[in-house]
C-alpha positions as CSV (number, residue, x, y, z in Angstrom):
1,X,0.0,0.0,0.0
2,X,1.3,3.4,-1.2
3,X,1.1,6.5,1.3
4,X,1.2,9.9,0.1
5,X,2.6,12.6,2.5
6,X,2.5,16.4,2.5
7,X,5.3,17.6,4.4
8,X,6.6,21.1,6.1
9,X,9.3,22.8,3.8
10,X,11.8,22.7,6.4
11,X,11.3,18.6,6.7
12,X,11.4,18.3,3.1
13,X,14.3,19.7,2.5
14,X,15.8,18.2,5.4
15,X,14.8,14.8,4.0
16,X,16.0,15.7,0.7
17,X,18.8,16.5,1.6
18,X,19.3,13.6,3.3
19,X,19.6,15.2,6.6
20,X,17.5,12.7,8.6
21,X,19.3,13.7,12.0
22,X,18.1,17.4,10.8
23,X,15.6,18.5,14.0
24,X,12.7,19.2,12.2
25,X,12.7,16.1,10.4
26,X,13.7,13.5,13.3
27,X,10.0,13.2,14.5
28,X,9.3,11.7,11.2
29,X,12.1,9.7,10.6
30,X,11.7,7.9,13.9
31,X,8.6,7.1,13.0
32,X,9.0,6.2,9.8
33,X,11.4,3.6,11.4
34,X,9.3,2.4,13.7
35,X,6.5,1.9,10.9
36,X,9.1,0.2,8.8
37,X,8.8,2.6,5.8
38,X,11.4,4.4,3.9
39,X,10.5,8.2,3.1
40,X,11.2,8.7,-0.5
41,X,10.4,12.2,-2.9
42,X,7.9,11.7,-5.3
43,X,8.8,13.7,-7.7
44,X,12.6,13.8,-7.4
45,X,14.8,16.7,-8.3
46,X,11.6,18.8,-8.9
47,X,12.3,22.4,-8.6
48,X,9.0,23.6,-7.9
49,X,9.0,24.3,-4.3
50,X,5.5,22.8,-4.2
51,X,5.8,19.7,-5.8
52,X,9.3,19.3,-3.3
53,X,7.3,19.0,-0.2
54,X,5.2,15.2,-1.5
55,X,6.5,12.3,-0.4
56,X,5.7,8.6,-0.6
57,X,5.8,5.1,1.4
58,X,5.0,2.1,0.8
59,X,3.2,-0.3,3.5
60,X,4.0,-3.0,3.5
61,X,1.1,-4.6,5.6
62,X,-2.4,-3.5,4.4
63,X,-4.0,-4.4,7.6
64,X,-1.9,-1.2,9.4
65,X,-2.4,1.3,7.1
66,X,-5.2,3.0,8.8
67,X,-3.0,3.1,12.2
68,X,-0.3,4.5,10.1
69,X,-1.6,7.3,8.4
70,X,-3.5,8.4,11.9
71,X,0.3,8.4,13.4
72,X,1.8,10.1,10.3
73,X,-0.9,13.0,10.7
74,X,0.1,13.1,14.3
75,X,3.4,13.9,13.0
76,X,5.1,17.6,13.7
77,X,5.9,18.5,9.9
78,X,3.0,15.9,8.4
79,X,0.6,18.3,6.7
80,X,-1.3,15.5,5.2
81,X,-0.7,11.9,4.7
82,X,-3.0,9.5,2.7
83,X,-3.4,6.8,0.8
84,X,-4.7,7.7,-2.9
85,X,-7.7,6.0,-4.4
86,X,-7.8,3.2,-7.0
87,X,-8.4,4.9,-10.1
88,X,-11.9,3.9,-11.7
89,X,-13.3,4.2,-15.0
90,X,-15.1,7.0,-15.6
């Protein structure tokens, strides 16, 4: 299961720069490692400041996402954290 996450600019850049030990993004990295996801960009190398701040995670057990994303929201620098719908025909 994918999760998307919205993040603060100061914990986006922090995690893009790779600066997990960075203050502002610690909160989220423990957590992250106590979820057993990795934090990647998802749209890497985008220069739109915007687009900079989305990040994604995969679950890998279904049965926890909905405990997950409720302790990703809880996050400090987590403005939104979700799991995107199947896409349907129209």
């Amino acid at each position: 299961m994918q999760i998307t996450l919205q993040l603060a600019d100061d914990v986006a850049r922090a995690l893009e720069q790779g600066a997990t030990a960075d203050a502002s993004a610690q909160p989220l990295t423990r957590l992250a490692s106590e979820l057993g996801i990795a934090l990647r960009p998802l749209h890497p190398g985008a220069r739109d400041a915007a687009l900079r701040r989305y990040f994604v995670a995969e679950l890998a057990d279904s049965s926890a996402t909905d405990s997950a994303l409720q302790r990703l929201r809880t996050s400090s620098g987590v403005l939104a954290a979700y799991v995107k719908p199947t896409d349907a025909m129209p």
